[in-house]
SELUMGU-568284 format. One record per residue (C-alpha): x, y, z; residue in one letter. Coordinates in pm, whole numbers, plus 50000, padded with zeros to 5 digits. Each point is the difference from the previous one (the first is absolute). Last residue first. Layout:
SELUMGU-568284
XYZa
...
END
This chain:
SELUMGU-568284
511225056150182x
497485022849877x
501065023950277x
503484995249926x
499185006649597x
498105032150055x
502715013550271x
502624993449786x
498485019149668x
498655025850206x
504045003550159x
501374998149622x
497315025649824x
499355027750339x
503814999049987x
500385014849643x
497515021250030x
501815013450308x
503845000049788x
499075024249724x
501975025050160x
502754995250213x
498734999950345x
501145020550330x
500474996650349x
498804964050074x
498854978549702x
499004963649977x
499824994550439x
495904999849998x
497854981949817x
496275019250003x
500915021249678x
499644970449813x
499434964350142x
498684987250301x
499064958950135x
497694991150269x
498614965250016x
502594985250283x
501825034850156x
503214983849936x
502104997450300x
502905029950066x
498825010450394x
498655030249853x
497764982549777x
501064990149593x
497875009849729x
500244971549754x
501405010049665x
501634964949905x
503595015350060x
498255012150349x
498465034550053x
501045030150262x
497515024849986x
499885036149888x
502175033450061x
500935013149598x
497045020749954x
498835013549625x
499845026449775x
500015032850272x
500125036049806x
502435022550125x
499405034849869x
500935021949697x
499715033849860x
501325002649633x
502465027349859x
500695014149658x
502425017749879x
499675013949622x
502925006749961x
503304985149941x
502705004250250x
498944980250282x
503634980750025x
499854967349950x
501134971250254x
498834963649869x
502074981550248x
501325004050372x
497965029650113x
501915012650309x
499015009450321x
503065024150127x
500585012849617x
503315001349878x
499614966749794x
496855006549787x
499804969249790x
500054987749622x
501474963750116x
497644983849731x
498114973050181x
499084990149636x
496775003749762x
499045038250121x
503645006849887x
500995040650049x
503755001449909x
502695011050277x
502195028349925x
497375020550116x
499944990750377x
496915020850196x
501485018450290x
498975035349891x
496254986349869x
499564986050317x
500795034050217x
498045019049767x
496714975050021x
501154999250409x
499875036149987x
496995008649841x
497954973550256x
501625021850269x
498375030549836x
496344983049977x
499644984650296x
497134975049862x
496684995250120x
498915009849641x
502744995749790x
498775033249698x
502805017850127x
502724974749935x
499024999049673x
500185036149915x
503665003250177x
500774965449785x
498595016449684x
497834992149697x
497384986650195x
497654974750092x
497964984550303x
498524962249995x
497524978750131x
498964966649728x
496094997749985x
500684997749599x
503134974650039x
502685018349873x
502894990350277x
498214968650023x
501004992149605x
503674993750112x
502335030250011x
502744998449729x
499205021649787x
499605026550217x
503554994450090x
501695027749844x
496985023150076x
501255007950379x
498884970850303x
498785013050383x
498404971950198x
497675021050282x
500054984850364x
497074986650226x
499634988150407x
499555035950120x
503765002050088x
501294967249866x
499694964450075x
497204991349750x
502745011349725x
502534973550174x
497064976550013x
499575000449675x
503624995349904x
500124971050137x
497894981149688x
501125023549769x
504214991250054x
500514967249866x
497975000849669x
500945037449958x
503664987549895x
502405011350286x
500825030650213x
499005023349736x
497685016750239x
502405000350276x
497215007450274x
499455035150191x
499985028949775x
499145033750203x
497595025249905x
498785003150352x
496484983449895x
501844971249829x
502164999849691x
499914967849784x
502755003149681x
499734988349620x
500564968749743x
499994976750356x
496295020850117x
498654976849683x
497644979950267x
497065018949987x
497044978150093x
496575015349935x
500224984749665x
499644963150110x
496174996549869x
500545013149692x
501044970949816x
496564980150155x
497635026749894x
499305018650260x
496694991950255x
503024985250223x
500705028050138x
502725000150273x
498945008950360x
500565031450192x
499295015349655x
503225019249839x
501305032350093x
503144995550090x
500514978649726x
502044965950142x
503524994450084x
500294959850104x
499754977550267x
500394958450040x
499344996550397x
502314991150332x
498365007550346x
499194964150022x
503424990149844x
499334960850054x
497854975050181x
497355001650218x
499694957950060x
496314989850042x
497864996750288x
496405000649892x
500025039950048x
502665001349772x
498684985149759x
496755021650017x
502235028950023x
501674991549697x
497354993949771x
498445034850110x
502675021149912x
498325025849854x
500284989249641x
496815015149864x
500765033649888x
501844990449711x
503255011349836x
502555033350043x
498575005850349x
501125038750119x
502084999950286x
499135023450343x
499854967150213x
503074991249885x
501515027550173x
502284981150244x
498064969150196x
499704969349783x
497594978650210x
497795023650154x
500245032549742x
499844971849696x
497424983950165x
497505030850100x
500355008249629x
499664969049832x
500364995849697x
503324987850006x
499344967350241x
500754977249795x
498264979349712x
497324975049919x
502424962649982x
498734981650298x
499974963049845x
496854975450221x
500364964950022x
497504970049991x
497685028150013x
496315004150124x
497995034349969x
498135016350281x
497645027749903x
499685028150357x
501965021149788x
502144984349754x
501174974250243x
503394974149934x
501114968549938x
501264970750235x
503135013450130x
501394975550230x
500935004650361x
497564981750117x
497405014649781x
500865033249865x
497515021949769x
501705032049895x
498225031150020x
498195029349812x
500604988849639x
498725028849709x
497704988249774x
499015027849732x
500884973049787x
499944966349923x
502764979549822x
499674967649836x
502944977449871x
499524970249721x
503345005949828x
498225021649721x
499155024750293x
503555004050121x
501595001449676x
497855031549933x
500465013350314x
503715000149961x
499585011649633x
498035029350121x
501865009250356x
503135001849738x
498435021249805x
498775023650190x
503685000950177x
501645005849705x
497635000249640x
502364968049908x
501924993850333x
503525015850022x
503084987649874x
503995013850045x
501075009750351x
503834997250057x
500855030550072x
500445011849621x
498854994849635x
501405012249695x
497725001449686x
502175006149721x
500695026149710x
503305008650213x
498195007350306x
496865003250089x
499474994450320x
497624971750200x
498064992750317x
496935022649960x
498704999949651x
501744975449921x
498654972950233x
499994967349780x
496734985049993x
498184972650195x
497774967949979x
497904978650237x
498554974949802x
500454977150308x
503484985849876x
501145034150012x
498714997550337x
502244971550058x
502845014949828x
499765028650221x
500234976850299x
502774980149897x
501865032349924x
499675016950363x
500364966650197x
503145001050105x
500085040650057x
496664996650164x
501214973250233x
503765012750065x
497785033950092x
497614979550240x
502924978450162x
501435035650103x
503485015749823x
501785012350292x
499295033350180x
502325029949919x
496985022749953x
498074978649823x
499865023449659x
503194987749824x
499384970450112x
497424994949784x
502065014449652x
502964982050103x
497274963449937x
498895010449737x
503215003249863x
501194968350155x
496634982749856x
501135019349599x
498245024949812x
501194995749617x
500205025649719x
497005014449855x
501875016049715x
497055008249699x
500345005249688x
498534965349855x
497265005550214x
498795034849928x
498474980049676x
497394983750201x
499424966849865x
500584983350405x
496325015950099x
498864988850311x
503444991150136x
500194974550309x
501804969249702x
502335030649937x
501335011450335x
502164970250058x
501864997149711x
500785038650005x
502724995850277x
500724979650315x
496555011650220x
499715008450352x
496955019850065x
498045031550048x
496285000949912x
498195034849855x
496734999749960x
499435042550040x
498454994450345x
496145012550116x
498124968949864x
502534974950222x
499545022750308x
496814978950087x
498304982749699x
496545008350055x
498625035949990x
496614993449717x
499654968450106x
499115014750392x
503004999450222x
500594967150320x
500694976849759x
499624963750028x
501114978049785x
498574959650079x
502424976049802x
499224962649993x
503274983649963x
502164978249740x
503435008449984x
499435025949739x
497065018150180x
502635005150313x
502275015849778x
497055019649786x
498795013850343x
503015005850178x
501465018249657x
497075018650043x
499855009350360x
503505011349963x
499245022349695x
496625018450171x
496824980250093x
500194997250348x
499044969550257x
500584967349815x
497794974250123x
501024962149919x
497774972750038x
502294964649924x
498984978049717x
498614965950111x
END
């Protein structure tokens, strides 16, 4: 008899849960907590991008939607090796070893992608995004390549496409209210006062991001004053229910994926866009430019390292600052080069053809001191370096106290224009600690019997930073384990 399976969540983890779990031979019962219409978690809300280890173009081609496109045969994707991946994690723990979880999704990173590929999920080359021009080809960088067909949209499409054709249903506008536990077992769970029977049940719905009174509680800082880049329904409500039943807290719990947002954007991201508009409040080009905050003052290394491995702390540095926003300054040289956010129609900007009349128009800014830093930066920029968007390319500021490492041009070449920015939240890092099968382990290290997570809700994959692409990425290999050691 085929085992019951309900999969709370309906965003990439829960998918990969469900079609894994499908696969082996279960009954899958979806439930998500958001009405059709606002299902799919974060997953809707990201640009589809998944990071992983691959050898060379061999590997990408049998994921590629279209393999006739003509951009192909001019195109360097190079190779993104498990030791590369690997630097590129510890680069953001903070001087902690590499965890189980990150040797997990770096092992696992290819044979999961295949698998979906295997699903009919399919992806394009990011060159819009992750790739220069450069000597009539198509030169990509940092290590992140492919991105869903239609991004996120799309990928919450072909996942829930393969889903369905498996055999899986999913009901909405049914949001779980408490785990069912029977001797120390979890036997299902209650929508409301409605109690449903599992075999096993697979938290994969999200942190805790959404959440205002969370983020102040559990987080501390000025998280509380973020703006929430995806849904409003992950509030953390998987997780305290596990926790409540005794299981393992487990990772960076202050730790979260964060990123320079419009100023002015909605408290929550808009999902009524169309699906390539919906990551335009981001504004993640601040490495072709400067950030000043209110007292005109840089305060990160911009050009510290590709954007991939910076945006995601860099949001919280902006959060951190005097009234919790900055403005990104760039000159026409590099107009160019800003991704589409930067003219996105609800985009917030100010113009003008001088710094002095720029730095006027910086509301909540210190006008004068901002003046001087621009004049101070422009002094100390290196011209006998050449300005390479494709390469770390050395072009730096070296006199300057807080330098900016690469990409240093002077603002020279009106018009200016500046952009206000926040922190906007993506996702949390603090979660549970899970077995290699998935299970959700208790605070004294036993399985939880029944209970498995995946997604946001595994904690110990990222600490104090992320390089991008990386949380789809995990939501794919940890559903994918979770769906098959339930099913199991």
């Amino acid at each position: 008899m085929s085992k019951k399976i309900i999969v709370v969540g309906s965003g990439n983890a829960a998918m990969c849960a469900g079609i894994a779990a499908l696969e082996a031979g279960a009954e899958v019962l979806m439930l998500e907590k958001a009405d059709e219409a606002l299902a799919g978690g974060n997953t809707k809300y990201t640009a589809g991008a998944m990071r992983f280890a691959y050898d060379g173009v061999d590997d990408l081609m049998p994921l590629l939607k279209d393999t006739a496109d003509p951009r192909l045969a001019k195109t360097d994707f190079g190779g993104y090796s498990t030791s590369k991946f690997a630097d590129d994690l510890l680069m953001f723990n903070g001087g902690r070893p590499l965890s189980p979880e990150q040797g997990t999704l770096i092992g696992q990173s290819l044979p999961a992608m295949q698998w979906l590929g295997h699903h009919g999920v399919k992806f394009e080359p990011i060159y819009s995004r992750q790739s220069f021009e450069k000597a009539g080809r198509h030169v990509f960088w940092g290590g992140l390549t492919l991105a869903a067909e239609n991004e996120g949209g799309g990928l919450f499409d072909m996942e829930l496409a393969a889903f369905t054709r498996l055999g899986g249903t999913i009901c909405y506008d049914s949001a779980v209210t408490e785990l069912m536990v029977d001797d120390g077992r979890v036997t299902g769970v209650k929508v409301g006062d409605e109690a449903l029977a599992a075999d096993a049940v697979i938290l994969a719905c999200g942190g805790f991001e959404a959440s205002t009174e969370r983020r102040r509680d559990w987080m501390g800082g000025h998280w509380d004053k973020a703006k929430v880049r995806g849904t409003p329904m992950n509030t953390g409500d998987g997780l305290a229910m596990a926790l409540d039943i005794g299981a393992q807290n487990y990772g960076l719990i202050d730790g979260c994926h964060a990123t320079p947002m419009d100023l002015h954007m909605p408290d929550y991201a808009n999902l009524d866009l169309p699906a390539s508009e919906r990551k335009n409040y981001r504004k993640i080009c601040y490495f072709l430019g400067v950030m000043l905050n209110a007292n005109g003052d840089r305060f990160v290394d911009e050009g510290e390292n590709f954007r991939n491995y910076t945006y995601a702390q860099f949001g919280k540095a902006v959060l951190d600052q005097p009234g919790h926003f900055a403005w990104q300054i760039f000159d026409a040289k590099v107009d160019d080069l800003l991704y589409a956010e930067y003219r996105f129609h609800d985009a917030h900007f100010v113009e003008a053809d001088t710094l002095d009349a720029l730095c006027d128009k910086l509301e909540g800014v210190d006008s004068k001191a901002a003046r001087a830093t621009l004049e101070a930066f422009n002094a100390a920029v290196n011209d006998e370096v050449s300005f390479d968007p494709t390469s770390l390319d050395g072009k730096n500021t070296p006199d300057l106290s807080l330098p900016k490492s690469n990409w240093a041009q002077k603002f020279d070449t009106p018009p200016f224009k500046a952009y206000p920015v926040t922190g906007g939240i993506t996702f949390t890092y603090g979660g549970l600690k899970v077995s290699d099968t998935g299970a959700v382990l208790g605070e004294g290290g036993a399985p939880i019997a029944g209970l498995y997570a995946a997604g946001e809700m595994v904690g110990g994959v990222f600490f104090e930073g992320y390089p991008g692409g990386s949380g789809l990425t995990s939501g794919a290999v940890f559903g994918r384990c979770a769906g098959q050691g339930a099913a199991r």
